[in-house]
ROTISE-74575 format. One line per 8 residues: number of its first residue (from 1); for each residue x, y, z of N, C-alpha, C. Coordinates in Angstrom, 3 decimals, always signed. Example, Ala and Ser with C-alpha at 12.3 -4.5 7.8 and 13.67 -1.06 7.14 Angstrom:
# ROTISE-74575
1> +13.190/-5.690/+7.800/+12.300/-4.500/+7.800/+13.200/-3.300/+7.800 ~ +12.850/-2.250/+7.080/+13.670/-1.060/+7.140/+12.900/+0.030/+7.870
***
This chain:
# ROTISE-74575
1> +68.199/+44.146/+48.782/+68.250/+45.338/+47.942/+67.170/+45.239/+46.856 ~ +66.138/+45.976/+46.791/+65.265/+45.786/+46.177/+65.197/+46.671/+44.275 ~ +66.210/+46.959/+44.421/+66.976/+47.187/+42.517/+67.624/+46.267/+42.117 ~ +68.267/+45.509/+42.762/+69.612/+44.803/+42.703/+69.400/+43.871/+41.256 ~ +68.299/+43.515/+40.899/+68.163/+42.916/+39.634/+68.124/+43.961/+38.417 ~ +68.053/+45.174/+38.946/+67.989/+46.542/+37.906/+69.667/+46.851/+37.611 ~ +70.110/+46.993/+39.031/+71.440/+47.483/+38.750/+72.104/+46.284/+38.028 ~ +72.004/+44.947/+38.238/+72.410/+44.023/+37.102/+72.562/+44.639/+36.097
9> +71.142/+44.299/+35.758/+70.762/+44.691/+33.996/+72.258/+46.103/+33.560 ~ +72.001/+46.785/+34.010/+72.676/+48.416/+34.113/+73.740/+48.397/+33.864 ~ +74.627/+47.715/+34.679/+75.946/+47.640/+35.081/+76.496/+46.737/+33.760 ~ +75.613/+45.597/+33.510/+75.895/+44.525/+31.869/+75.565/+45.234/+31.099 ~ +75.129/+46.262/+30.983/+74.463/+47.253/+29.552/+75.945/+48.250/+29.010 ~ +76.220/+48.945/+30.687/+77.317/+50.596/+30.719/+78.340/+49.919/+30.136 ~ +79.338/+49.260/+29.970/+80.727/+49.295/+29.395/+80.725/+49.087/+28.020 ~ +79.693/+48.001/+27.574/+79.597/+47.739/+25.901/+79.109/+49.144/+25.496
17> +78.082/+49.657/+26.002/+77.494/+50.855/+25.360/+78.319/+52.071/+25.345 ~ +79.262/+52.208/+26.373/+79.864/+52.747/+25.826/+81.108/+52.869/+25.233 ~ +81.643/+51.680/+25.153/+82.530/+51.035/+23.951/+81.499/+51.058/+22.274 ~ +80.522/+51.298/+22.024/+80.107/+51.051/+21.236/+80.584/+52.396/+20.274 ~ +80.780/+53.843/+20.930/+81.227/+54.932/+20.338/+82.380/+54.821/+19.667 ~ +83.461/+53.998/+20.355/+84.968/+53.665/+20.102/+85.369/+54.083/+18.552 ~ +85.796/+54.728/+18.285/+86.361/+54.452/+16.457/+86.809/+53.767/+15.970 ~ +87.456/+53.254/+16.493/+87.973/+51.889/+15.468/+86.969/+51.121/+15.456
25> +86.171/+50.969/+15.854/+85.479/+49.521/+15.857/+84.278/+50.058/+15.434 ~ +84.211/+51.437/+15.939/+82.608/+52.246/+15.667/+80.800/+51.447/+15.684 ~ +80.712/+50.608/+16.781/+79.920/+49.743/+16.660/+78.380/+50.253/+16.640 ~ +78.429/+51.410/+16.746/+77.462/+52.493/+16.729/+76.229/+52.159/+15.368 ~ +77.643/+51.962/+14.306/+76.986/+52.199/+13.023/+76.083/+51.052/+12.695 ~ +76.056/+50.174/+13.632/+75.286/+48.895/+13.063/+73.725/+48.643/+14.116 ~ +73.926/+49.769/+14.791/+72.447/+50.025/+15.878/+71.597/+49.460/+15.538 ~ +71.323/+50.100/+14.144/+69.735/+49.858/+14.062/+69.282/+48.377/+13.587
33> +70.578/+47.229/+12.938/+70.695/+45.907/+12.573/+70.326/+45.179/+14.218 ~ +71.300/+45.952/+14.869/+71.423/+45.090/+16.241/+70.194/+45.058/+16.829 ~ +68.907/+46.512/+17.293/+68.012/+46.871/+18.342/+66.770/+46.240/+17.572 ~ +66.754/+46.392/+16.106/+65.522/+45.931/+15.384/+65.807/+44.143/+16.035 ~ +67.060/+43.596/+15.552/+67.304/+42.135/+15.628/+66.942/+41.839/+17.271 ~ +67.065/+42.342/+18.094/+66.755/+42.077/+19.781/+65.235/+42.567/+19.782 ~ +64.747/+43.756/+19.365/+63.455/+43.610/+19.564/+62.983/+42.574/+19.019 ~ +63.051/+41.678/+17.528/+62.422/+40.486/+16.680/+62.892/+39.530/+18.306
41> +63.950/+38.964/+18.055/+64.266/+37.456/+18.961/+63.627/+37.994/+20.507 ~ +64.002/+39.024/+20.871/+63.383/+39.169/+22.177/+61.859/+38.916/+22.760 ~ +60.660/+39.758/+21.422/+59.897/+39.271/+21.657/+59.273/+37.610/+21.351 ~ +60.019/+37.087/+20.856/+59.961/+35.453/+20.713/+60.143/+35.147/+22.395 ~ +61.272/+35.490/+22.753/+61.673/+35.264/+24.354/+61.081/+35.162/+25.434 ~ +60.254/+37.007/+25.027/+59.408/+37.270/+26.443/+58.226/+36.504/+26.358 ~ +57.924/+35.805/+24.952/+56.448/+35.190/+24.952/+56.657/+33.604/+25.731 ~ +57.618/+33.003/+25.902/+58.129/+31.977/+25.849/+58.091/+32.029/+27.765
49> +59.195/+33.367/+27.704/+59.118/+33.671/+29.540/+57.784/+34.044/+30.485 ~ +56.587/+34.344/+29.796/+55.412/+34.892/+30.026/+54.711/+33.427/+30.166 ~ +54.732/+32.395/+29.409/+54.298/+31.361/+29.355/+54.795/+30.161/+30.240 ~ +56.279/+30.285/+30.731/+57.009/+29.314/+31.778/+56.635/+29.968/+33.060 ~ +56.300/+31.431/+33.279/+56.169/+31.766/+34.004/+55.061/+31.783/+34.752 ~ +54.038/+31.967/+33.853/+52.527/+31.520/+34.152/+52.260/+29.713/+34.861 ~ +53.268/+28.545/+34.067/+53.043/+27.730/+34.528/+54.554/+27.137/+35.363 ~ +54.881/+27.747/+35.996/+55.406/+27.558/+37.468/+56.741/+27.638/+37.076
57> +57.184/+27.278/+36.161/+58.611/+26.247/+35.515/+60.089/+27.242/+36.090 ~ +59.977/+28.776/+35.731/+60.484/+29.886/+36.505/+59.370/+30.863/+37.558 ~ +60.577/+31.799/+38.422/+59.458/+33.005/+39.271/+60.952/+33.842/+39.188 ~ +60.064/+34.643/+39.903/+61.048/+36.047/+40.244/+60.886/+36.480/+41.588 ~ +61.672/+37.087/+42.612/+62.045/+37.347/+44.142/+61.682/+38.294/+43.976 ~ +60.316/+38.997/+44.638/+59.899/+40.447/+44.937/+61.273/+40.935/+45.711 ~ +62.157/+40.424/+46.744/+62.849/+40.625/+47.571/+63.888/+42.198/+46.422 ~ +64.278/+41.394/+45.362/+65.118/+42.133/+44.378/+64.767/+42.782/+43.320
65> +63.392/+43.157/+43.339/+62.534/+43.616/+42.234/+61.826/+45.414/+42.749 ~ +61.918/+46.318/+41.729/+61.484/+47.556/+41.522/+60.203/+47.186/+42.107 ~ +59.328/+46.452/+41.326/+57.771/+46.035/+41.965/+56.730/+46.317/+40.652 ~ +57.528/+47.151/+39.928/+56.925/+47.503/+37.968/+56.801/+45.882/+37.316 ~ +55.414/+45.474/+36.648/+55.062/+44.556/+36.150/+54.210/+44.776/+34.702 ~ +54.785/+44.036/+33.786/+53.803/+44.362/+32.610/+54.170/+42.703/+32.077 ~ +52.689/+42.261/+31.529/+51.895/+40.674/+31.610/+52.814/+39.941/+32.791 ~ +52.646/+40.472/+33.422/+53.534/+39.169/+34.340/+54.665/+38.903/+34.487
73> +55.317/+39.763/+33.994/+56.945/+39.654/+34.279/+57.334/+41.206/+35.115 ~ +58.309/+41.126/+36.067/+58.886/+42.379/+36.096/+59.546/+43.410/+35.041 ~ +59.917/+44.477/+35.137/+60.204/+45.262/+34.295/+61.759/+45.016/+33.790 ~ +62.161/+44.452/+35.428/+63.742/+43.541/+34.881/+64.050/+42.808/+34.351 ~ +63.105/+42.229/+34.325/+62.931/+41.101/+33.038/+62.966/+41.416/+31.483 ~ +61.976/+42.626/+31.283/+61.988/+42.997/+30.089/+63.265/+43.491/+29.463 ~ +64.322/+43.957/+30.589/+65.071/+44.822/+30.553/+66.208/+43.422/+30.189 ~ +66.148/+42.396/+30.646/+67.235/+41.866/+30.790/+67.558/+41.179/+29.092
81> +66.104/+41.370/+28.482/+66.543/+40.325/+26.992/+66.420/+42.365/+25.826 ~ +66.907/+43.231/+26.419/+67.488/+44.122/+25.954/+69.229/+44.412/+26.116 ~ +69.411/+44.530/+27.675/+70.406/+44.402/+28.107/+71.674/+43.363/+27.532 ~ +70.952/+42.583/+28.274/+72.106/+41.084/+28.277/+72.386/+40.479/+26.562 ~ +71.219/+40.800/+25.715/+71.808/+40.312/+24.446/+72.474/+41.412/+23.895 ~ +72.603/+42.905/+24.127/+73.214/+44.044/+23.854/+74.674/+43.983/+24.177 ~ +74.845/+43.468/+24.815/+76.425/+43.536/+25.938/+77.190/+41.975/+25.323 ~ +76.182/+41.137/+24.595/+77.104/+39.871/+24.235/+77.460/+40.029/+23.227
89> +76.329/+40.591/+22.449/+76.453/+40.766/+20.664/+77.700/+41.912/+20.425 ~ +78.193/+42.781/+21.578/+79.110/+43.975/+21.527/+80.364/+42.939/+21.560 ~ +80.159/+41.793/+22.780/+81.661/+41.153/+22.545/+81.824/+40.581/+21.484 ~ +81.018/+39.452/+20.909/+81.060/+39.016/+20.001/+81.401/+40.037/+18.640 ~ +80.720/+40.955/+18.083/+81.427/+41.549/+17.211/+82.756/+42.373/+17.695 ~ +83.424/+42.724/+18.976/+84.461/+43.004/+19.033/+85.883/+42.411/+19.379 ~ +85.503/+40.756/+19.181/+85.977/+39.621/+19.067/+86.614/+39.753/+17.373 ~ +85.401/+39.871/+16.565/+85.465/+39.449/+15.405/+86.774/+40.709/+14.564
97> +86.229/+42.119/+15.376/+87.076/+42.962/+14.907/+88.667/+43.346/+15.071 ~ +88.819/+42.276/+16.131/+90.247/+43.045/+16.732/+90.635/+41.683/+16.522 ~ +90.032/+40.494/+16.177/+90.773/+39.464/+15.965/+89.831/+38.205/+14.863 ~ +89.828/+38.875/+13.728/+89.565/+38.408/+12.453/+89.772/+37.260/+12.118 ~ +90.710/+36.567/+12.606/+91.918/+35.203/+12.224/+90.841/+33.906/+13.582 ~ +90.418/+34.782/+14.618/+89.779/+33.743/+15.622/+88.365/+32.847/+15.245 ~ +88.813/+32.006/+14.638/+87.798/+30.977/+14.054/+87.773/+29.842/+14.053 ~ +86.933/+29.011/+14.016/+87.147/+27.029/+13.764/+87.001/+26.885/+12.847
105> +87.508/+25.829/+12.129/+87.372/+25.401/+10.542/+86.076/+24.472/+10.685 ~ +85.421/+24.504/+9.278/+84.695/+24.146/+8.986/+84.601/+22.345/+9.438 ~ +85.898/+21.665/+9.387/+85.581/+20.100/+10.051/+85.464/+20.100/+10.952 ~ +85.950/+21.332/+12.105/+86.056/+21.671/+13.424/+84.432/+21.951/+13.855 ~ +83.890/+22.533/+13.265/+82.076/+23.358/+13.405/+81.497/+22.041/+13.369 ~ +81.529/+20.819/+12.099/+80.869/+19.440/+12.055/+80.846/+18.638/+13.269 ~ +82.078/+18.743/+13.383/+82.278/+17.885/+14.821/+81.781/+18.270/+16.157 ~ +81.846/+19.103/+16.212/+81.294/+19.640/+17.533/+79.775/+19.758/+17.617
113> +79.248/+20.267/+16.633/+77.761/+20.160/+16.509/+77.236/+18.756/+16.150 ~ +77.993/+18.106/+15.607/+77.382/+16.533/+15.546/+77.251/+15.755/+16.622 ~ +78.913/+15.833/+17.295/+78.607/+15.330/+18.879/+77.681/+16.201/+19.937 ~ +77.342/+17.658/+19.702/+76.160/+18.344/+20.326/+74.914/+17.629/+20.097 ~ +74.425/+17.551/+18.767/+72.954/+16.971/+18.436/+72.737/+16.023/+19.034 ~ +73.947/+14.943/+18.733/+73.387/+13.909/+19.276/+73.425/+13.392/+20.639 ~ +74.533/+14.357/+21.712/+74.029/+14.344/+22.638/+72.722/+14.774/+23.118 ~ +72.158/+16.023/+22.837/+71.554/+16.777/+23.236/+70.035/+16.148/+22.654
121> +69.775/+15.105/+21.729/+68.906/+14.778/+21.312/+68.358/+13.476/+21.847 ~ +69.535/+12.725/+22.890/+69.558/+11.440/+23.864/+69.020/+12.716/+24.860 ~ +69.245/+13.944/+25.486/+68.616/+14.326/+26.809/+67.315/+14.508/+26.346 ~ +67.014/+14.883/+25.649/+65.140/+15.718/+24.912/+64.556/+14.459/+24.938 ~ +64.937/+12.936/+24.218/+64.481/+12.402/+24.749/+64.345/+11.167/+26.180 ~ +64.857/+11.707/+26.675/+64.470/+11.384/+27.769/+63.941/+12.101/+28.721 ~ +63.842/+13.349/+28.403/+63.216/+14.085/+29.370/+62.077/+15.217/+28.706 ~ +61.499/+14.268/+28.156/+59.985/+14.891/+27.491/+59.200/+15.296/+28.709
129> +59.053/+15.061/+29.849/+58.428/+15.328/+30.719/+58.868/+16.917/+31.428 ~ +59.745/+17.003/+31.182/+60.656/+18.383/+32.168/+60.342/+19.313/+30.788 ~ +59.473/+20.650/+31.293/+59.518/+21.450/+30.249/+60.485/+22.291/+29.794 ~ +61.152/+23.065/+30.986/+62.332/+23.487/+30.341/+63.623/+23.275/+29.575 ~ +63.944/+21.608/+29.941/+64.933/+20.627/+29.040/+64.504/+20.381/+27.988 ~ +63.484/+20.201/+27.953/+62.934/+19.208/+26.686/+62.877/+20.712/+25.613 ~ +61.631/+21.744/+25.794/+61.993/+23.007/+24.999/+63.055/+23.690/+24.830 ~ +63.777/+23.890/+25.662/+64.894/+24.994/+25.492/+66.401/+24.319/+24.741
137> +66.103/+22.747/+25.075/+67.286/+22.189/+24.247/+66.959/+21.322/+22.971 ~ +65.398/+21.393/+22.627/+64.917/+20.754/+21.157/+65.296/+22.381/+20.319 ~ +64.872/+23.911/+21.017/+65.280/+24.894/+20.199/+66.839/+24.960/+19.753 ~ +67.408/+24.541/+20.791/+68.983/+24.416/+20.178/+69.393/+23.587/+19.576 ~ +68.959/+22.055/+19.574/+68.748/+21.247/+18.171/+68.464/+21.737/+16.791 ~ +67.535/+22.440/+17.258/+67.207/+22.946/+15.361/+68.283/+24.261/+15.387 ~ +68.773/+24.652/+15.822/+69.873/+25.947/+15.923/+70.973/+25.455/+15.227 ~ +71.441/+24.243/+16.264/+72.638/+23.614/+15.944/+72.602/+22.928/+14.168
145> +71.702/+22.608/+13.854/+70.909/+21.733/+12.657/+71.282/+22.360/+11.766 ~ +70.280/+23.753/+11.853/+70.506/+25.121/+10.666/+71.787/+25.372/+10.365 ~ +72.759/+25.851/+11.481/+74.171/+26.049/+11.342/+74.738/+24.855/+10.758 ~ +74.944/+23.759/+10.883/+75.232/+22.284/+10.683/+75.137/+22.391/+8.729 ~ +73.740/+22.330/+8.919/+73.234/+21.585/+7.145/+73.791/+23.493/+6.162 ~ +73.764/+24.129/+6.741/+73.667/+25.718/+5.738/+75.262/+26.124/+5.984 ~ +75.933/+25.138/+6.258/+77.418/+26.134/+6.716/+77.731/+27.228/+6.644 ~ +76.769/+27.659/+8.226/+76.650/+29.503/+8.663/+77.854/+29.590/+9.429
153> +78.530/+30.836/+8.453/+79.751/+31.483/+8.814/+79.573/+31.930/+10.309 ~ +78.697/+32.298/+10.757/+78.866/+33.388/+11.889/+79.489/+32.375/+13.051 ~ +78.669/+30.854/+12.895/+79.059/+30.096/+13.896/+80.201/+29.383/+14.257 ~ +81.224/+29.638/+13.106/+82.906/+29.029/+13.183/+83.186/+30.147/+14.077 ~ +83.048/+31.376/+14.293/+83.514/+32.034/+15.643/+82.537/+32.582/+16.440 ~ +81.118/+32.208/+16.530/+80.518/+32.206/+17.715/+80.555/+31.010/+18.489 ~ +80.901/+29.748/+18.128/+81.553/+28.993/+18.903/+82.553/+29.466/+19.841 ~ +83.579/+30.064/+19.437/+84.551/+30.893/+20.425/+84.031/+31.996/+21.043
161> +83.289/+32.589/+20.499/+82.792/+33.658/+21.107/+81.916/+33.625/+22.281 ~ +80.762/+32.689/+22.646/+80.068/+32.110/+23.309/+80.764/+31.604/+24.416 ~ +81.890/+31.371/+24.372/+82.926/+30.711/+25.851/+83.583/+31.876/+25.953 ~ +83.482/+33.103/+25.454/+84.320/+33.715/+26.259/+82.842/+35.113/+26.837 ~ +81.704/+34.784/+26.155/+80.280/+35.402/+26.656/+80.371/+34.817/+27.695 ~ +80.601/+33.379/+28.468/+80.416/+32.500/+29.102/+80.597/+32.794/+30.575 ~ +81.974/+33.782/+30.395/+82.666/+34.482/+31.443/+81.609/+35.312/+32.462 ~ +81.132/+36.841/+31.345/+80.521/+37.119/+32.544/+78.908/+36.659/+32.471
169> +78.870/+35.800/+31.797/+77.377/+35.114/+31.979/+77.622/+34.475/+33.342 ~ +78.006/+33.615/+33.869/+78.638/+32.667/+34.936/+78.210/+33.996/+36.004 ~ +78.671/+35.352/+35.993/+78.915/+36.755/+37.235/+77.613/+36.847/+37.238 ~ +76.981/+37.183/+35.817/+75.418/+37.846/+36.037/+74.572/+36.913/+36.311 ~ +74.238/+35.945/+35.897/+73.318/+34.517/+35.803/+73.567/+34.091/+37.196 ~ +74.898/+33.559/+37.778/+75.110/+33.282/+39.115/+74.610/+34.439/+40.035 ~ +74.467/+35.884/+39.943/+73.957/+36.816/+41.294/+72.289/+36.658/+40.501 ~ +72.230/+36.677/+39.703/+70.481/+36.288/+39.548/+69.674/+34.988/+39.955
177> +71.081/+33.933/+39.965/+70.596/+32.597/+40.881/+71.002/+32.514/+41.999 ~ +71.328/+32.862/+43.300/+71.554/+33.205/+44.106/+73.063/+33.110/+44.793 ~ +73.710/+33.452/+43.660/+75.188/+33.156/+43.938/+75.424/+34.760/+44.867 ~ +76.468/+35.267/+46.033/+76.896/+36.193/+46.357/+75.981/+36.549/+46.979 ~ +74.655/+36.421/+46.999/+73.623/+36.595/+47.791/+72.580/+36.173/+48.492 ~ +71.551/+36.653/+49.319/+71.233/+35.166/+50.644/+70.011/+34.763/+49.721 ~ +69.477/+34.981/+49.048/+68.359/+34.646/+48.119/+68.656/+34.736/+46.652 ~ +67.702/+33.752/+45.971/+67.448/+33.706/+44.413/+66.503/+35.278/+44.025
185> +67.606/+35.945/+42.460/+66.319/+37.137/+42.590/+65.735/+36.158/+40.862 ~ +65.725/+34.966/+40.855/+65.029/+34.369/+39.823/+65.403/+32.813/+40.457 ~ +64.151/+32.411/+40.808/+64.219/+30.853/+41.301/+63.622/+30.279/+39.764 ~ +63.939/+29.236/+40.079/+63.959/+27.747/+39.161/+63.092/+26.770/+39.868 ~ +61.773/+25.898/+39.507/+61.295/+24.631/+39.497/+61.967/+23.932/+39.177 ~ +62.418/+22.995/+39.671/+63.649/+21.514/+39.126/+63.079/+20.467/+38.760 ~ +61.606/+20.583/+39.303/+60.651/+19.503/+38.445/+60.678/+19.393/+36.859 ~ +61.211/+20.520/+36.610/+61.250/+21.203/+35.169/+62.508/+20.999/+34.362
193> +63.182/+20.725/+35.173/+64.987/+21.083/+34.661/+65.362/+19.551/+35.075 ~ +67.063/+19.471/+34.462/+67.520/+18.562/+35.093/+67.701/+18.086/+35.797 ~ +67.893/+19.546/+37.041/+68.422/+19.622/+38.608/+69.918/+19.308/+38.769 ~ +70.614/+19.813/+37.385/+71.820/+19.237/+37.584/+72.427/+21.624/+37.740 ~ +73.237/+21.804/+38.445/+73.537/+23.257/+38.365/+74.946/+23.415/+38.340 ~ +75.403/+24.079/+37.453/+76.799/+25.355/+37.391/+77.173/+25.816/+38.149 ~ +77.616/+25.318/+39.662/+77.605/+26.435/+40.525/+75.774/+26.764/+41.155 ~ +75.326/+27.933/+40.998/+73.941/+28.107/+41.440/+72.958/+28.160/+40.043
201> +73.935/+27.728/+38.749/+72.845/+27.800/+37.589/+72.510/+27.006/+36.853 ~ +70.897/+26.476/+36.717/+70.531/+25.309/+36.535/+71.471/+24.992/+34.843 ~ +71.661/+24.033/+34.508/+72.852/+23.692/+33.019/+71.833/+24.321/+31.758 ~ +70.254/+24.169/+31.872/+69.647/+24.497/+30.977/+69.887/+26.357/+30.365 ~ +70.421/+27.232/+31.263/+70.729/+28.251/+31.013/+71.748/+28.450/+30.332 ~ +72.388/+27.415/+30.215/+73.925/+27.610/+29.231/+72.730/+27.529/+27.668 ~ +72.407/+26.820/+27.375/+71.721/+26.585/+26.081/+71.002/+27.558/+25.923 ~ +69.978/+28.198/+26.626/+69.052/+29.235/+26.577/+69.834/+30.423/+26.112
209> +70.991/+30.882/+26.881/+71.853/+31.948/+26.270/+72.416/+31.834/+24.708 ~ +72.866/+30.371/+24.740/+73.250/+30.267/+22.928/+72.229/+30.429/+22.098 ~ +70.675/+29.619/+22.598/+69.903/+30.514/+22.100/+69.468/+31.845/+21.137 ~ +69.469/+32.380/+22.683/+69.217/+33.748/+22.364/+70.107/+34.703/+21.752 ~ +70.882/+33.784/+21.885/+72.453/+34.895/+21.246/+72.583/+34.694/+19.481 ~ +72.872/+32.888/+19.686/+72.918/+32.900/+17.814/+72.119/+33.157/+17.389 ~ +70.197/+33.255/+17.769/+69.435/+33.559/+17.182/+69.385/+35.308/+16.574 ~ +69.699/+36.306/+17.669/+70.216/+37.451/+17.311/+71.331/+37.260/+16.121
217> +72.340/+36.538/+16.377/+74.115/+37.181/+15.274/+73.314/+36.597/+14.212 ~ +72.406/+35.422/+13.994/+72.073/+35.031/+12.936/+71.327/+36.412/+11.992 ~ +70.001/+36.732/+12.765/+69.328/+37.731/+11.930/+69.760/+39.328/+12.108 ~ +70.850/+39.694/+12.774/+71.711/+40.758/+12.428/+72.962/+40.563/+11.440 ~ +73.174/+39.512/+10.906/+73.755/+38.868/+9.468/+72.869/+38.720/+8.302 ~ +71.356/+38.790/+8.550/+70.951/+38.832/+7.487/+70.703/+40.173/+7.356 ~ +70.426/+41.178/+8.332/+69.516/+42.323/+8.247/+70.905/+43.245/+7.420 ~ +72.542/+43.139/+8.145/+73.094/+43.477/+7.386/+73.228/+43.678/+6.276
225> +73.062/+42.283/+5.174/+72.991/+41.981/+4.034/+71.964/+43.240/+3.562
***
């Protein structure tokens, strides 16, 4: 099916968006915090994906692709760091709204990010050689760090929030790695990665999503302000 990476995107976009009208929660009103904050982190993203992509590390399956290209990425691509951080940042703040009380305490946030760093700082180094491990989990080092040393509120319940993003990340990420279907419509170099996978998704994508996600709740918390 040669949309099938479009109708992804589409299908992860339609239910938040239009939950976003809802009144009680009215998530509408915070648009322009949210689309400014995804255009900023996104284009950090696509420069990052333009650059792994150029040197082998990811590709993309013409098989599942429109065939629209701008620098080198498909158009689903562009679409997907609109999409996919649109549809997490909706759960995550409608996490926060319908259940206010869902949080970790502050010794709870230490601990977990301390035993994160310092795991995650035994894999970086050892795998200075693999570009996608070594970058994508030294950026979540300094993520984890910032939150850690500045005791950022957002992350006592994006910790929770992130495992329950996790859900349909696992649906979308798995049919984009070739889960449910006879091909990858986004292959992976493993020269690059751990080669250790989720099911069909290399482990480095769990981090890449926290990424991209706290980096958004972070600067749609400040833009609020």
């Amino acid at each position: 099916m040669s949309s099938l990476y479009l109708i992804v995107n589409i299908a992860s976009l339609s239910v938040p968006l239009i939950y976003s009208f809802e009144k009680r929660m009215h998530f509408i009103q915070w648009w322009k915090e949210v689309f400014l904050s995804i255009l900023i982190v996104g284009t950090f993203f696509i420069l990052w994906d333009v650059i792994f992509t150029d040197l082998g590390v990811w590709g993309f399956n013409r098989k599942y692709l429109v065939g629209i290209t701008a620098i080198n990425l498909p158009i689903e691509e562009w679409l997907f760091f609109i999409c996919i951080p649109y549809a997490s940042i909706f759960t995550h703040y409608a996490v926060i709204y319908f259940y206010p009380q869902f949080k970790l305490e502050t010794t709870a946030i230490k601990i977990i990010s301390g035993v994160l760093i310092t795991f995650l700082l035994m894999v970086v180094i050892f795998n200075v050689d693999k570009k996608y491990t070594f970058y994508n989990f030294t950026l979540l080092i300094v993520l984890l760090l910032y939150g850690f040393f500045k005791n950022d509120k957002s992350i006592k319940i994006f910790y929770l929030t992130f495992c329950i993003i996790l859900i349909p990340f696992f649906l979308v990420n798995g049919i984009l790695t070739g889960s449910f279907i006879d091909e990858q419509i986004v292959w992976y170099n493993d020269a690059e990665n751990l080669g250790i996978r989720l099911f069909t998704i290399p482990i480095e994508d769990v981090g890449y999503a926290f990424n991209l996600l706290y980096m958004n709740i972070l600067l749609i918390e400040k833009l609020k302000k």
